[in-house]
C-alpha distance (Angstrom), angle and dihedral (degrees) to the residues before:
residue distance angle dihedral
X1 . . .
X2 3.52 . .
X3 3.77 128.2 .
X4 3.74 127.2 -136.2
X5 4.28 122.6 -122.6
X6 3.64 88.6 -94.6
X7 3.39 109.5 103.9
X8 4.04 99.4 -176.6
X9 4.07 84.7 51.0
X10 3.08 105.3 27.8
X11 4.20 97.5 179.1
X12 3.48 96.8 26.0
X13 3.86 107.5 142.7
X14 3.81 102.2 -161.1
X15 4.08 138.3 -43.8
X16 4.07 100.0 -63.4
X17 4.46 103.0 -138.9
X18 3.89 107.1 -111.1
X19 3.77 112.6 -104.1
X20 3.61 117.7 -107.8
X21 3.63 121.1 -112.9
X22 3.80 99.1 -100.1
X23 4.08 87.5 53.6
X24 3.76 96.4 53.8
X25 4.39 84.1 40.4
X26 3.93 81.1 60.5
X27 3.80 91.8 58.5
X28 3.67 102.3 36.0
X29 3.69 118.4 125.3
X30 3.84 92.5 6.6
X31 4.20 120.9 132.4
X32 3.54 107.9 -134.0
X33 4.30 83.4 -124.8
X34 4.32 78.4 73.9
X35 3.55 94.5 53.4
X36 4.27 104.4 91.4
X37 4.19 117.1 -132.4
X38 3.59 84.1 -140.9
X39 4.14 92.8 77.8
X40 3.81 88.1 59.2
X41 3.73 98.3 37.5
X42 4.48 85.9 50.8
X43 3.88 93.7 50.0
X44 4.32 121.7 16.3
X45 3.63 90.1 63.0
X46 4.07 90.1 53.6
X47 3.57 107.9 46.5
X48 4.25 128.2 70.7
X49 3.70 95.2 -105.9
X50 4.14 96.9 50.9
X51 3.91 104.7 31.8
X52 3.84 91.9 75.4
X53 3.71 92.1 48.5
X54 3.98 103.2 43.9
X55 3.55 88.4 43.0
X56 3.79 101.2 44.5
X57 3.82 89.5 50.8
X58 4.18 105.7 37.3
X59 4.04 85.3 43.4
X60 3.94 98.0 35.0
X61 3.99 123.8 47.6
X62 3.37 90.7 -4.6
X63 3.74 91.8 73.7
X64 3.82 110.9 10.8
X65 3.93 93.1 38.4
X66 4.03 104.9 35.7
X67 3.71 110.3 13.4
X68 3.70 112.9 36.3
X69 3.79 97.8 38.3
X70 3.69 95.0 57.6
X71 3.77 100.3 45.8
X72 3.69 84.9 43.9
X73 4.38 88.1 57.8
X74 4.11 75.2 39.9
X75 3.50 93.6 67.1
X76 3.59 99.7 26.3
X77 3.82 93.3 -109.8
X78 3.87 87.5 126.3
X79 3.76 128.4 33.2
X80 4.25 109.5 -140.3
X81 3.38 119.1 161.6
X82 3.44 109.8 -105.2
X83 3.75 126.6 -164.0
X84 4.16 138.7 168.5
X85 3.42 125.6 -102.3
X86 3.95 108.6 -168.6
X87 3.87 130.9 141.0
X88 3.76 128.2 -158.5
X89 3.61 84.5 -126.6
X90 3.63 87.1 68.6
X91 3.22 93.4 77.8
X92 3.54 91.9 60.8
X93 3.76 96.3 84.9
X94 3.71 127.8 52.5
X95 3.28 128.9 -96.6
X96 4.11 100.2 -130.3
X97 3.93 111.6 164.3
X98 3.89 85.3 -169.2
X99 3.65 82.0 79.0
X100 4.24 89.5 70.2
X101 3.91 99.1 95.8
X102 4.23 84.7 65.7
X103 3.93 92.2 40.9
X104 3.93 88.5 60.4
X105 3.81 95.9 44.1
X106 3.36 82.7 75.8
X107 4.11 81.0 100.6
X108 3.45 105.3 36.6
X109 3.76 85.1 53.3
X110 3.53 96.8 62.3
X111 3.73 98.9 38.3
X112 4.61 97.0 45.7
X113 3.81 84.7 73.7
X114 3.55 89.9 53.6
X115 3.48 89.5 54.2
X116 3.86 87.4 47.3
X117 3.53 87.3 58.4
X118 3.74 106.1 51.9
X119 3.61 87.1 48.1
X120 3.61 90.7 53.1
X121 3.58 107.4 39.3
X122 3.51 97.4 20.6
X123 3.85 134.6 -108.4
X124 4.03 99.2 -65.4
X125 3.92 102.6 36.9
X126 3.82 86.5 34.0
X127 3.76 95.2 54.1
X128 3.93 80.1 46.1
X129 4.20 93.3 69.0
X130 4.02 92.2 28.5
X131 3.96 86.6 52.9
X132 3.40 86.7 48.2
X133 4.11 98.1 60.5
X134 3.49 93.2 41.7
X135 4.03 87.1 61.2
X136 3.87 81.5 60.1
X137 3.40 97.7 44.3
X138 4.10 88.9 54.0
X139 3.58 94.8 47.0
X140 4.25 86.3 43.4
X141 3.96 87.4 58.3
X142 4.60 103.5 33.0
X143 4.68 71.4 49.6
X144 3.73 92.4 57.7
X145 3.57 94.4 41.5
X146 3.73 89.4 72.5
X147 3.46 93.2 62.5
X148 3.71 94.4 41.3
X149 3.85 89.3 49.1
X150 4.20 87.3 56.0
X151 3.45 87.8 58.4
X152 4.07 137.2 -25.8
X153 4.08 115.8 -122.3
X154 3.69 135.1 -161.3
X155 3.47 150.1 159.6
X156 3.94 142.4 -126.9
X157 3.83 111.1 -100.1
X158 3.65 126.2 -156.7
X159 3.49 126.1 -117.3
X160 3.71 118.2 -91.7
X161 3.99 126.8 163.6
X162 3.47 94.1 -162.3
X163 4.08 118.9 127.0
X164 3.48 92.5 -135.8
X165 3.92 99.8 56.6
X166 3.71 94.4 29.6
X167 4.12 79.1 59.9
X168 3.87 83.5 54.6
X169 3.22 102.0 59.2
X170 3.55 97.4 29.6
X171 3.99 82.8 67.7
X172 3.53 95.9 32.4
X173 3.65 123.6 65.3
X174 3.49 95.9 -176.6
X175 3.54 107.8 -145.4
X176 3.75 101.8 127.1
X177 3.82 104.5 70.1
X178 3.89 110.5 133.7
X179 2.72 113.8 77.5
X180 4.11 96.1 37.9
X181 3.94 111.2 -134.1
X182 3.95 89.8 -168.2
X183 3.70 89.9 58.9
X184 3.97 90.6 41.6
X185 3.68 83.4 50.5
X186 3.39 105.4 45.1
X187 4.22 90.1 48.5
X188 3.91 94.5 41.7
X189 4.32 82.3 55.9
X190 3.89 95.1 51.8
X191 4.10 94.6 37.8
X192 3.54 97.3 39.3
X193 4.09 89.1 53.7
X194 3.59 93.8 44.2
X195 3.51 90.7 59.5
X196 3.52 90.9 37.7
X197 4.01 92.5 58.1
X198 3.58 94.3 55.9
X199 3.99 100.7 36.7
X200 4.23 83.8 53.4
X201 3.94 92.2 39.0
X202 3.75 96.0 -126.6
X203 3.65 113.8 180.0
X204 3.76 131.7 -84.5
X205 3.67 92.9 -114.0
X206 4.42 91.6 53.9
X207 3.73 87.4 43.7
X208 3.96 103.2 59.0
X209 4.09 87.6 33.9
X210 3.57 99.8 48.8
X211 4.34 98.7 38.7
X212 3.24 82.2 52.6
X213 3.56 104.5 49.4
X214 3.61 95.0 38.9
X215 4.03 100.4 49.6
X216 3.69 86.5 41.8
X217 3.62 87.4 65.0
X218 3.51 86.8 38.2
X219 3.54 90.6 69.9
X220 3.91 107.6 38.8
X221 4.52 90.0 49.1
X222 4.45 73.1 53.7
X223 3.43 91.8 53.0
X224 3.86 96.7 44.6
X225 3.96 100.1 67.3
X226 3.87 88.2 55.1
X227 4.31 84.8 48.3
X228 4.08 98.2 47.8
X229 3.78 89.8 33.6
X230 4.35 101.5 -117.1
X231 3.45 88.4 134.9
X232 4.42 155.4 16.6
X233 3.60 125.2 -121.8
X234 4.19 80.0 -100.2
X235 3.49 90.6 73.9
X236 3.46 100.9 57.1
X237 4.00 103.2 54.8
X238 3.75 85.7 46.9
X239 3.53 91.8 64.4
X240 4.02 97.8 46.3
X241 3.42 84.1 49.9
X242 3.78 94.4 49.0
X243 3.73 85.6 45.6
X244 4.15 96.1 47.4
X245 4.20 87.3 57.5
X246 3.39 102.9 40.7
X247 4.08 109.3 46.6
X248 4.26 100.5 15.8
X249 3.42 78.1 165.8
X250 3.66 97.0 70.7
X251 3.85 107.1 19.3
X252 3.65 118.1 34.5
X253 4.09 124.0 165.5
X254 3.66 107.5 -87.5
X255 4.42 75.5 57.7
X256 3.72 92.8 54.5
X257 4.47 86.8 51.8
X258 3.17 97.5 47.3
X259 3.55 97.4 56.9
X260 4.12 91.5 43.3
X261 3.29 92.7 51.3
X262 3.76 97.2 49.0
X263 3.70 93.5 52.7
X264 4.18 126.0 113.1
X265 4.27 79.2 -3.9
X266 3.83 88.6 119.8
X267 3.79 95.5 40.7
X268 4.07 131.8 93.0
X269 3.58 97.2 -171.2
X270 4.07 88.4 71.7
X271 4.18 108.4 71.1
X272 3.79 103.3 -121.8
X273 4.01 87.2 -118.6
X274 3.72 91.7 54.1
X275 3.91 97.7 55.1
X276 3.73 80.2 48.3
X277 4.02 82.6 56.7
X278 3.72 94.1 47.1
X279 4.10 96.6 46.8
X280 3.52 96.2 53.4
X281 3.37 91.7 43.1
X282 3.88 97.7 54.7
X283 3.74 83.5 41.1
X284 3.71 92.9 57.8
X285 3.14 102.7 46.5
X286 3.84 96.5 42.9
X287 3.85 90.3 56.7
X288 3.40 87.6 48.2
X289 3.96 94.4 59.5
X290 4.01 88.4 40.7
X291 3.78 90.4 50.3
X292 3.60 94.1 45.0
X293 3.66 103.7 36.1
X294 3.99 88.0 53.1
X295 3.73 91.2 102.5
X296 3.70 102.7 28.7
X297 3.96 114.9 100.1
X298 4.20 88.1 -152.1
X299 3.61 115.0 62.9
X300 3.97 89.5 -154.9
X301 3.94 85.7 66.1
X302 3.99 105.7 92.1
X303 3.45 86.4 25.5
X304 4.08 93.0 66.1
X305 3.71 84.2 40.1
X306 3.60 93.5 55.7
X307 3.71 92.2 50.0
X308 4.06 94.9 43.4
X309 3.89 89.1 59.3
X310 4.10 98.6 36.2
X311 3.65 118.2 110.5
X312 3.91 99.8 -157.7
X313 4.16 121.4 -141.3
X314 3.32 122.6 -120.9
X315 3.74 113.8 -135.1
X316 3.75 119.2 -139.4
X317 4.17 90.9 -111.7
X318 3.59 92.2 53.3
């Protein structure tokens, strides 16, 4: 995916027109939850401005880079090395498949503000800023697959006869786990729209609603792949770090702590001593990345030499 010469914007496809007062009255008051995926799904794909984007992302890493390379290690078609990630302190937090519906919003949260948008600024200058987050979100997942293409990680799972998670991990064979595209996701969606609030000069009143709504989310889709068990408390500070190196312009450090330290704080199935546990751990080991990564020109590089020298736990329902 390339970039364009502007280093501030770096996929910025042209200046989207301001909405006219009655547009932005339309969308007033709304959560971005009440805004349907089906507006984006019926109109970014069709226009100039979105068909590029959709289809270089659905048709791109989605399939080459995530999909096809771990069902080929699935059925031994390819040969990645493949290594677990797990923590004692993953044990820590329950495994509660009930939690699934918020673990698969982590689509539907990224593509409701798109929605937003179209209805605010209209189809063509709307497809403009949506087209323009989907760039990120292409370059977030072809960036992961170096790290993925060093070496494949997962984690044990435990069993579940459930239709819904056996549909999971029928579809998922979960061999790309550090560094965590759900987290990258999730923080990509709430830094790329605060940016994308003040660069557009939406008002005061859409700012503090929709930050709020959207790193809210954020944070319980973060929580939900410690709950159903598709990933450690290693893949998530691999991912803000990923994040931190490869758009500064989005997701900077004081980003990455604020969503650490917000996690499991609204929960009482976590023991207040264990989120402790989990904070400073993803704390740790994110500083440690920063720190060593400093003077590497490839992010992936302390991350591979994190994972050479791990010794992974193995949790009592492996």
């Amino acid at each position: 995916m390339k970039k364009n010469k502007d280093p501030k914007y770096p996929f910025r496809q042209g200046i989207a027109k301001q909405p006219s007062e009655k547009r932005i009255e339309k969308v007033k008051g709304r959560k971005l939850a009440d805004f349907h995926f089906m507006t984006a799904y019926a109109t970014l794909p069709w226009n100039h401005y979105g068909f590029g984007p959709v289809f270089g992302f659905a048709f791109g890493p989605v399939i080459w880079k995530f999909f096809v390379p771990q069902f080929l290690e699935k059925i031994h078609l390819a040969h990645y090395p493949v290594k677990h990630v797990d923590h004692a302190l993953d044990e820590k937090v329950p495994f509660k498949p009930e939690h699934l519906h918020i673990y698969m919003d982590f689509i539907n949260v990224w593509i409701r503000p798109i929605a937003m948008l179209i209805k605010r600024f209209g189809i063509i200058n709307g497809s403009k800023l949506g087209g323009e987050f989907l760039r990120y979100l292409t370059y977030s997942y072809n960036e992961a697959f170096k790290m993925y293409s060093t070496s494949m990680t997962t984690t044990y799972r435990p069993a579940c006869d459930l239709p819904s998670i056996k549909r999971l991990r029928g579809a998922d064979p979960h061999f790309m786990c550090v560094p965590s595209l759900h987290i990258a996701i999730v923080c990509l969606c709430f830094s790329f729209y605060r940016m994308l609030f003040e660069r557009e000069n939406f008002t005061q009143e859409e700012k503090d609603l929709w930050n709020k709504e959207l790193f809210g989310r954020a944070v319980e889709i973060g929580e939900t792949v410690l709950y159903i068990k598709q990933h450690s408390v290693n893949c998530i500070p691999a991912a803000l770090y990923m994040m931190t190196r490869i758009a500064p312009e989005l997701f900077n450090p004081s980003m990455a702590v604020e969503f650490i330290n917000a996690l499991f704080v609204n929960v009482d199935d976590v023991e207040e001593e264990d989120k402790k546990k989990i904070h400073e751990h993803i704390h740790f080991m994110y500083e440690r990345l920063l720190l060593e990564g400093a003077m590497e020109d490839n992010w992936v590089t302390p991350v591979a030499r994190w994972l050479d020298a791990y010794e992974p736990y193995t949790p009592f329902y492996a």
